[in-house]
Each structure stands twice: as structure tokens, then as C-alpha cells.
C-alpha positions as CSV (number, residue, x, y, z in Angstrom):
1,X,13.4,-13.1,-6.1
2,X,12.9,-13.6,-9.9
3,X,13.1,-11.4,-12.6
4,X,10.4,-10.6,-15.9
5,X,12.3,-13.3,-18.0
6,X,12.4,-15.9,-14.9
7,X,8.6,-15.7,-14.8
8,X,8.4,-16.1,-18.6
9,X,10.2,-19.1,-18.6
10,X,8.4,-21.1,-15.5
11,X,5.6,-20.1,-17.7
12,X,6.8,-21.8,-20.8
13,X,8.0,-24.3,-19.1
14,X,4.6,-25.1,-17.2
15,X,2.4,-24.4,-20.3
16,X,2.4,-24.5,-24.1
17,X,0.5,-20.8,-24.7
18,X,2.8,-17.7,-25.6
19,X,2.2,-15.7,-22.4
20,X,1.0,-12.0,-21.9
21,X,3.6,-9.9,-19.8
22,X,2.7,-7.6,-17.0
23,X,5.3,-5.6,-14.2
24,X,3.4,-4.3,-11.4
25,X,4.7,-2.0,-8.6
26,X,4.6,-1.9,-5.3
27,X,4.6,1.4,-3.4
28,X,6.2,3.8,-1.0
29,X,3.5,6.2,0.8
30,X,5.0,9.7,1.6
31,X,2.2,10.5,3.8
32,X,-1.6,10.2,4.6
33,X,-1.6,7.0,6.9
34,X,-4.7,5.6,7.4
35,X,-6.6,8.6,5.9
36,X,-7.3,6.5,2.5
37,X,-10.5,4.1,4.3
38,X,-11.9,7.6,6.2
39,X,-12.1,9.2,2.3
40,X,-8.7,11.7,2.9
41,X,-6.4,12.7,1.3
42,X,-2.8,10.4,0.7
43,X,0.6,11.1,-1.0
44,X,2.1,7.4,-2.5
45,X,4.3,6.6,-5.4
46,X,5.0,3.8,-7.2
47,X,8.5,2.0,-6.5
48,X,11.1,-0.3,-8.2
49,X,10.1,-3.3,-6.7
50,X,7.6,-5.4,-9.1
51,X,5.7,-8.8,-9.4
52,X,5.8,-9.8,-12.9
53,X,3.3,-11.8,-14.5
54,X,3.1,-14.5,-17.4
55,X,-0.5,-15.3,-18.5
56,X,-2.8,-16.8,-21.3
57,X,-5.8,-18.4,-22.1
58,X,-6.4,-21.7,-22.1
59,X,-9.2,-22.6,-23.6
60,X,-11.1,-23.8,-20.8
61,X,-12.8,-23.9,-17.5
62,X,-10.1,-24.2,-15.2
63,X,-7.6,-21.7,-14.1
64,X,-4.0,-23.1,-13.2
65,X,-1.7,-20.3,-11.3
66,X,1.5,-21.1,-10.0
67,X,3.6,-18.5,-7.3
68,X,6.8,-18.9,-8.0
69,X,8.4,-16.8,-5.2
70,X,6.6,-19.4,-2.8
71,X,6.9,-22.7,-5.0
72,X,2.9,-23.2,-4.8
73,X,0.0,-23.7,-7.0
74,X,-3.9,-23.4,-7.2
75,X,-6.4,-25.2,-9.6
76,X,-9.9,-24.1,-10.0
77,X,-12.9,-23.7,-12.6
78,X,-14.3,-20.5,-13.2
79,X,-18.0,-22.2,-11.5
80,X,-16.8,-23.0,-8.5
81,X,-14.0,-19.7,-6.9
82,X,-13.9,-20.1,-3.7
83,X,-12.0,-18.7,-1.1
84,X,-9.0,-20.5,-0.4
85,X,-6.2,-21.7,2.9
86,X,-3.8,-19.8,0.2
87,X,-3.5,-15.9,0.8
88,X,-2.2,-14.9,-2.4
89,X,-4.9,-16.9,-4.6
90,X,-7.4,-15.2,-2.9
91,X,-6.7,-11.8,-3.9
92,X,-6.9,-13.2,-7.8
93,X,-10.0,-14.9,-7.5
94,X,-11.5,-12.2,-6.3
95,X,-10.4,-10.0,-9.2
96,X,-12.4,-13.1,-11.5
97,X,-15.5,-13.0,-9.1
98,X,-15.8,-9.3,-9.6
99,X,-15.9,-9.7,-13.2
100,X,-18.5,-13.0,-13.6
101,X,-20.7,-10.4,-11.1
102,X,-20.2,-7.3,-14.0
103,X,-21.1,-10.2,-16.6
104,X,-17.9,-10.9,-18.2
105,X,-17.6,-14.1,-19.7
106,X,-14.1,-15.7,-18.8
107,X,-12.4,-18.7,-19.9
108,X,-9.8,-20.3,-18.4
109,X,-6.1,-18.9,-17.0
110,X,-2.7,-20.0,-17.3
111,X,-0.9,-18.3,-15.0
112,X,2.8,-17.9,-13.2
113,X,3.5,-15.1,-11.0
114,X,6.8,-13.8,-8.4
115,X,8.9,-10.9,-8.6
116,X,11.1,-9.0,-6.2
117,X,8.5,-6.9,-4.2
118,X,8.9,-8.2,-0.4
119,X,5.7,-9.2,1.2
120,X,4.8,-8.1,4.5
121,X,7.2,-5.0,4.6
122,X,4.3,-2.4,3.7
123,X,5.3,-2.1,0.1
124,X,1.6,-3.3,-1.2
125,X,2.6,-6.6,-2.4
126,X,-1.0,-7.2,-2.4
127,X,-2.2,-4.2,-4.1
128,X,0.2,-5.3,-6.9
129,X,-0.9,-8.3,-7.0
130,X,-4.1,-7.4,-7.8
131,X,-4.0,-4.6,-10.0
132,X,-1.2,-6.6,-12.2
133,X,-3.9,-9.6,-12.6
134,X,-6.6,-7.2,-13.2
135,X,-4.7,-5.0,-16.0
136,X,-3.7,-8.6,-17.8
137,X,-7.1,-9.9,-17.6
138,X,-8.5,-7.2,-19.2
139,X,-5.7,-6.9,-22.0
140,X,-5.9,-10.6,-22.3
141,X,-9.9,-10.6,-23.3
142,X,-9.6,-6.5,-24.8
143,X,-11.4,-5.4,-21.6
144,X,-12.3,-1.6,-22.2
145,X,-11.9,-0.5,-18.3
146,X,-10.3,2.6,-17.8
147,X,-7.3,2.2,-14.5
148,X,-9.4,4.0,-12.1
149,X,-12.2,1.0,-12.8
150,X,-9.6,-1.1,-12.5
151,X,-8.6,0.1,-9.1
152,X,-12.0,0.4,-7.8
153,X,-12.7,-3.1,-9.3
154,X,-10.0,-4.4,-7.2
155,X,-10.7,-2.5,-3.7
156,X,-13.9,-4.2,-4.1
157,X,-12.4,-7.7,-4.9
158,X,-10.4,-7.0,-1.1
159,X,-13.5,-6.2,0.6
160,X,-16.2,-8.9,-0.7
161,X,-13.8,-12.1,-1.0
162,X,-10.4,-11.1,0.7
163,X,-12.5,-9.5,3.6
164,X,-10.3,-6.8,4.1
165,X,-11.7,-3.5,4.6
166,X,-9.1,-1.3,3.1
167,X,-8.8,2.1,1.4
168,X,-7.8,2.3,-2.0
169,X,-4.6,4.3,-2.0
170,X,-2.6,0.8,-2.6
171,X,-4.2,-0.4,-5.9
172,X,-4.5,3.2,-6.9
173,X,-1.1,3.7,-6.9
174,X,0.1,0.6,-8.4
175,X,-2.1,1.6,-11.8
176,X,-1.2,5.4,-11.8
177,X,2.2,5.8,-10.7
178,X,4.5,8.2,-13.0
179,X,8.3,8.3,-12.7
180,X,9.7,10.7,-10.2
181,X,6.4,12.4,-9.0
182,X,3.8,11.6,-6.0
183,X,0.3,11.4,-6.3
184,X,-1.9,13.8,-4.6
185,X,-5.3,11.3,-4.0
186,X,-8.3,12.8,-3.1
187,X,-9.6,9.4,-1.8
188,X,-13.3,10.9,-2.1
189,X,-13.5,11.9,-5.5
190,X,-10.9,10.2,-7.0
191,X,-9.4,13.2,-8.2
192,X,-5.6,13.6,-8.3
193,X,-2.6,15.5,-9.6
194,X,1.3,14.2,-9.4
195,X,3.6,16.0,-7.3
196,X,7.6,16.4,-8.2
197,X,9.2,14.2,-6.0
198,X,12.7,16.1,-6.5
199,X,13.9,15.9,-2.9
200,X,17.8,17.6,-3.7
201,X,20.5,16.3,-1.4
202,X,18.4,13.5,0.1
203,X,16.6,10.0,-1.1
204,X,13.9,7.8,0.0
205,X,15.3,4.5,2.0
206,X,12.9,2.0,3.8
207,X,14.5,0.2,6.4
208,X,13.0,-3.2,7.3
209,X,12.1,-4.0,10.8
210,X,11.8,-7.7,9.6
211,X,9.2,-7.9,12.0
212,X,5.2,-8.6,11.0
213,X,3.2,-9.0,14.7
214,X,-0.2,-10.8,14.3
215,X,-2.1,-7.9,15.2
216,X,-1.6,-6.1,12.4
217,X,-4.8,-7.7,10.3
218,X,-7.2,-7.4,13.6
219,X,-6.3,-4.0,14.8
220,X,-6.6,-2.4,11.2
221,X,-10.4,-3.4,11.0
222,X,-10.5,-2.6,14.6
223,X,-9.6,1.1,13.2
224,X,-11.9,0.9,10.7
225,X,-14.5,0.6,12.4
226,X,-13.3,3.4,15.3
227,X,-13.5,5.9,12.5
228,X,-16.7,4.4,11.9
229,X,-17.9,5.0,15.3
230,X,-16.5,8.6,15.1
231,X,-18.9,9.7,12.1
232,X,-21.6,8.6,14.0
233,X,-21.1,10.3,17.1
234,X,-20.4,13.7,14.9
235,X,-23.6,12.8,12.8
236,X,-25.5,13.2,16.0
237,X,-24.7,17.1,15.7
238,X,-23.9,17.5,12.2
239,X,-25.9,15.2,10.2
240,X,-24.4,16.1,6.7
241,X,-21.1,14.3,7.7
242,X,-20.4,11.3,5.7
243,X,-17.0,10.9,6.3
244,X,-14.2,11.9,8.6
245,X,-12.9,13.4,5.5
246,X,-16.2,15.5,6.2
247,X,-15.3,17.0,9.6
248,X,-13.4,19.7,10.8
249,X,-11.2,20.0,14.0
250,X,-14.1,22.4,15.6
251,X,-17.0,19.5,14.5
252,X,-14.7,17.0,15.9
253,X,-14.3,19.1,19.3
254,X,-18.4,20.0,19.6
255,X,-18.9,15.8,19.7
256,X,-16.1,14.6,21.7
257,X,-18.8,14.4,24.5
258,X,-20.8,12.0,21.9
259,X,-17.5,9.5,21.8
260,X,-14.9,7.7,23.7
261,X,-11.8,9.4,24.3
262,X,-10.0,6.5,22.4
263,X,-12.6,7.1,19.5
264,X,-11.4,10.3,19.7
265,X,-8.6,10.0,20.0
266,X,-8.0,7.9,16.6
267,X,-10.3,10.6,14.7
268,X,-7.9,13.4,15.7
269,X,-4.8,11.7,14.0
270,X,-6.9,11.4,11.0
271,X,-7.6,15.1,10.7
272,X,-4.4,16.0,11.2
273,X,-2.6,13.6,9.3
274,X,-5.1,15.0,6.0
275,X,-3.3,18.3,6.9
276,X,-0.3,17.0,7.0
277,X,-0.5,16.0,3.2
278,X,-1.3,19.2,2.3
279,X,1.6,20.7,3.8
280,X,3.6,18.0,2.5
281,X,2.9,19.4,-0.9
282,X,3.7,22.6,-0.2
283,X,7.0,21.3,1.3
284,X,7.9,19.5,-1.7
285,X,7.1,22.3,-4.1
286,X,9.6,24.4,-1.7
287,X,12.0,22.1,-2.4
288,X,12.1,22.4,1.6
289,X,13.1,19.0,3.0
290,X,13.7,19.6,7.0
291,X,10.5,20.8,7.0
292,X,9.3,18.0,5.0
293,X,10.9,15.4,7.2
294,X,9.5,17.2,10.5
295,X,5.8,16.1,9.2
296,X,7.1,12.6,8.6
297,X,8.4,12.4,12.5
298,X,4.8,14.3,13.2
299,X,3.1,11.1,11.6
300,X,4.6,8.3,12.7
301,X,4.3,10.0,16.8
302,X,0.9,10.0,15.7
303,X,0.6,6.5,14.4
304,X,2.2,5.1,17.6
305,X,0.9,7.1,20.4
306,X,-3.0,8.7,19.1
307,X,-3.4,5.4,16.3
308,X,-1.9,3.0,17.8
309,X,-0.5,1.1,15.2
310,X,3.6,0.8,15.5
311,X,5.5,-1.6,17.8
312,X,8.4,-1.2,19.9
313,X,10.6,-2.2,16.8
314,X,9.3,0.2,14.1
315,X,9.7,3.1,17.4
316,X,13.7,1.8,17.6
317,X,14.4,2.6,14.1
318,X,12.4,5.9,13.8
319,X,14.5,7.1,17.2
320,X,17.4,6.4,15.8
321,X,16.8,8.0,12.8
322,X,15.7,11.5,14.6
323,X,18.9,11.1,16.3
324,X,21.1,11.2,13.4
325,X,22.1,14.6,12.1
326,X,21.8,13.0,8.0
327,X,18.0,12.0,8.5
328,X,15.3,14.1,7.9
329,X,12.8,12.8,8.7
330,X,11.1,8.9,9.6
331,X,8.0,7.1,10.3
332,X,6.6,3.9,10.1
333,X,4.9,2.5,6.7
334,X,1.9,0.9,6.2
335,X,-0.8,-1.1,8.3
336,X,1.4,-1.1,11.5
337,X,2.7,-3.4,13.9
338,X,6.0,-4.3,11.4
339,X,7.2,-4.0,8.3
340,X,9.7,-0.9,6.8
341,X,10.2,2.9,8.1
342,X,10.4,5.4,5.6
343,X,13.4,7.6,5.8
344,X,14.2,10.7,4.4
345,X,18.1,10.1,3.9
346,X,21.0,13.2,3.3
347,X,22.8,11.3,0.2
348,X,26.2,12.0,1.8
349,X,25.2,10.7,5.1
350,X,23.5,7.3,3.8
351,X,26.0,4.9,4.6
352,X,27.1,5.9,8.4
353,X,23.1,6.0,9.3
354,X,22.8,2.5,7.8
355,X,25.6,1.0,9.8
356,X,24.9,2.6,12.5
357,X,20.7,2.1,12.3
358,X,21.3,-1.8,11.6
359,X,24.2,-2.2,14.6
360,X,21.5,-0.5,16.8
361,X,18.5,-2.2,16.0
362,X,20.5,-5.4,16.1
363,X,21.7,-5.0,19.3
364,X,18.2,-4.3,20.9
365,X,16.5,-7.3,19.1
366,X,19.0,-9.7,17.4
367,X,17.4,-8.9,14.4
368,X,19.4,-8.3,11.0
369,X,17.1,-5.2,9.7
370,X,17.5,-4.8,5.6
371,X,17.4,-2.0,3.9
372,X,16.1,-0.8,0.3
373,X,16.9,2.0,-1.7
374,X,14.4,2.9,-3.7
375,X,13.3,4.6,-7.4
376,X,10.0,6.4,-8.2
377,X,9.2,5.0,-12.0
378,X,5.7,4.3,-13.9
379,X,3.1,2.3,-12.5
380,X,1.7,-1.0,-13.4
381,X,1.7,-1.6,-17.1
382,X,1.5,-4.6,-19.6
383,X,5.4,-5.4,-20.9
């Protein structure tokens, strides 16, 4: 765990430049699992938890960028990025490849990185990543891109050298995030509005399975390309379709004959789960929270039993939050198989589902879960 000065100082210690500053935020999704790669619709706002970044030019060819949060570095010229045995240096090459390919000339990068957003716990460490590197490479050589660029820029950068084939809720929210609201993504068009997160008598907690199963990576594209199958199949009928986001519950119904029932299956969850946002919005401009919570149980049965995508240790800590009188509402977070459950928490009740939540879950799996409180504030931004 470091903190904005740490990282400025491993930098200054490292390198002799004055470095650039950048926070960027992880994020909590409210809703709309899954929906972001199949164009939906998706609820997420940006979080407390942060990777800061120290950077400058160098004058060079080469790039030097040190992780501090995993004590490793990566050296490379700007000719020769290729993908790397390192994860994380991946995802910021990528953001540099995208760049040479639009034409931008770069020189080379000084760079030291870590914060205190946990990786693996379905918080976007990854999309952060990204879209903090992005937003100080283009500050760093006056880069006119406006944030939803940026986000596509990025999305691109995971599909063509990461090779993942995500949506772009993740990086999206990490650049537009505003203090205390939601954002209401139209993953189509882009198009969004925020939504007042005022929740009353109850707070956002994510509760850390400390559990990531190798699957997770494997089944998501598997998913993917389900979806993928899906459209197909309903093209055969309705030839407009270019999306799930495209289909209705009757479309979906007149080509079930067209699919596998587990292809389906899997486009079913996705429909509903784009309704689901939508009444999560009305929900939260109700200021109605049971009812609020009830579509968060809704999702993650969906996720688990129609998607597929939980584990027996993200279903413990979701039951034991629906049987505790304080909680309204859980589901799992994120790509699945692992990582935190989002729980909508009664203030006044916080502390007993805790100790009773972690005593639980440790009991079934001798596993210490963690838990994180966490605050809505402004997205990714140069310090």
C-alpha cells in the first residue's frame, strides 16, 4: 500500500526529472454485470481506492517503469513494445502502441506506479491502471483527447495487446466518475447521466472473498463469445440485431429454437439484468433501498445460477448477507469466480453483519475475508 507522496518519492529517488502526478480510481459497479461487452446498459462509480502515478520524460527511447506495490520493473524502447511475462506492463504498453498506431510521436517514460486499490478483488485495478497512464501521457506531451477517447483508446489497448475482450464500463468509470453519484452508461452510444447515490440509513461495503479461481480469465471470454453466439442465432430471424443490447425478451423467445439452451440461457440474464439497471434508477431516485437491494440479490442469483460466473465462496457471503436483517441487498462483483460482494449495509447494523459475515465465512473455508468501506468521489484526474 503506498500513498501519492510514497510514489513521488520512489520516483525522485529512481530518477532525476520533476514528475507529473496522476490519482486514478478504481470502482464499485451498482449493477449491470456483464451487460457492458453485449452494448447494455451499467450503473458503476468511482471509489476511494487509487493507484497514483509519478511520471516524466526522459529524453529518450526507452521507457523505465517501476511497480512499487510489487517491487518490479520493465525496460523498453518505444521500437520494440512487446508483450511481456509481466501483467501489469502490458496494460501500459498497450496504451503507447495505441498511440504510435494514431501517429503520435513519443519519447521516452520515467515512470513509478502503486497505490492502495487491491488487485484481483473486482475493483478495476486494471482499468485504473490504464486510464491513469493514458490521462498522464496525454498531459505529459499536451495530448488534446477528450476522456471518452481516452476510455475508448484504452478498451482498445485491452483488446489488441492485453487480449482481453472486455466492455468498457471499467475504464469508463475510472475517467468520469463524480463524487457521490452513479453513472448511468449507455454502453452503445456512449451516452450517460450521473445518478445521486444518496442511499439514507445504509452504505456501500465490499467484502473480500480473498479468493481469485483460475477460471475467471477463460470463462469470461467463454461468455463473450456465448453472447456472440446468441446474436447470431436471433439474426437468423431478425436480421437488424446487432447486439443483445438489440433484442427484446419476445425476439429472444422466437429464436430459442435457433440456440442452445445454455446460449440461452446466458442471453436471458443479460436482458434482464439491462432491466434491472433501469429499475435500479428508479429505486435510487425513490430513495427506496429494500427495493434497491432486492435487484442486487436478483443479480448475483443470476450471475451464479443462468451466467455462471460465482463460486461457492462468493454464494457463502451473499447467503449470509440475505440472512441478516441489516443487509439489503448483496451480489457478487466483477468477472466472477472471486474477488468482493457488494453489500448494501444498514449503518447501525454494520458492525454485527461484519463479525458475524467474517466468523461465518471463516468457519466454512479458513479463510480471513477483509472488508472495505467505501466513498464515491471524482474520477481519475492529474494531481
Amino acid at each position: 500500500m503506498h500513498t501519492l507522496d510514497d510514489i513521488s518519492a520512489l520516483f525522485q529517488d529512481r530518477f532525476p526529472q520533476q514528475p507529473l502526478l496522476v490519482q486514478a480510481c478504481g470502482r464499485i459497479n451498482i449493477i449491470g454485470e456483464h451487460t457492458d461487452y453485449n452494448n447494455g446498459f451499467v450503473l458503476p462509480a468511482s471509489i476511494d481506492k487509487y493507484l497514483f502515478f509519478a511520471l516524466a520524460e526522459n529524453g529518450t527511447d526507452e521507457c523505465h517503469f517501476y511497480a512499487a506495490d510489487v517491487g518490479q520493473e520493465h525496460h523498453f524502447k518505444l521500437d520494440a513494445i512487446r508483450q511481456s511475462d509481466r501483467g501489469w506492463a502490458n496494460y501500459l504498453m498497450g496504451i503507447l502502441q495505441q498511440l504510435q498506431q494514431e501517429g503520435v510521436l513519443l519519447e521516452g517514460i520515467d515512470l513509478v506506479f502503486g497505490g492502495n486499490l487491491p488487485i484481483g478483488a473486482g475493483m478495476s485495478s486494471s482499468a485504473a491502471l490504464e486510464a491513469g497512464f493514458a490521462l498522464g501521457i496525454c498531459s505529459l506531451f499536451n495530448l488534446q483527447k477528450p476522456r471518452h477517447e481516452l476510455a475508448k483508446l484504452a478498451q482498445r489497448s485491452s483488446h489488441e495487446f492485453v487480449g482481453i475482450p472486455c466492455g468498457i464500463m471499467d475504464q469508463f468509470a475510472s475517467l468520469f466518475g463524480r463524487a457521490g453519484q452513479a453513472i448511468k452508461l449507455d454502453c452503445q452510444s456512449l451516452g450517460y447521466e450521473y445518478i445521486s447515490l444518496n442511499t439514507g440509513d445504509y452504505e456501500w461495503l465490499l467484502l473480500d472473498s480473498k479468493v481469485e479461481h483460475e477460471l475467471a480469465s477463460s470463462a469470461y471470454e467463454d461468455r463473450v463469445e456465448e453472447c456472440a453466439q446468441g446474436v447470431r442465432a436471433v439474426q437468423l430471424s431478425f436480421p437488424e440485431v446487432q447486439s443483445l443490447r438489440d433484442v427484446s425478451l419476445e425476439q429472444l423467445e422466437q429464436s430459442q429454437k435457433a440456440m442452445s439452451g445454455l446460449v440461452y440461457q446466458r442471453c436471458r440474464y443479460i436482458l434482464e439484468e439491462n432491466e434491472r439497471v433501469h429499475q435500479a434508477v428508479a429505486c435510487l431516485s425513490e430513495g427506496d433501498m429494500p427495493a434497491l437491494g432486492q435487484l442486487l440479490f436478483r443479480t448475483h442469483e443470476g450471475l451464479s445460477r443462468e451466467y455462471e460466473v460465482s463460486c461457492r465462496e462468493t454464494d457463502f457471503l451473499v447467503e449470509l448477507a440475505q440472512e441478516h436483517p441489516g443487509v439489503a441487498g448483496a451480489r457478487m462483483m466483477g468477472g466472477g469466480f472471486g474477488g468482493c460482494t457488494l453489500n448494501l449495509v444498514r449503518r447501525a447494523d454494520k458492525d454485527d453483519f461484519l463479525k458475524k459475515a467474517k466468523r461465518e465465512y471463516y468457519r466454512a473455508f479458513g479463510i480471513r475475508a477483509e472488508h472495505y468501506a467505501v466513498e464515491v468521489v471524482d474520477g481519475t484526474e492529474v494531481v
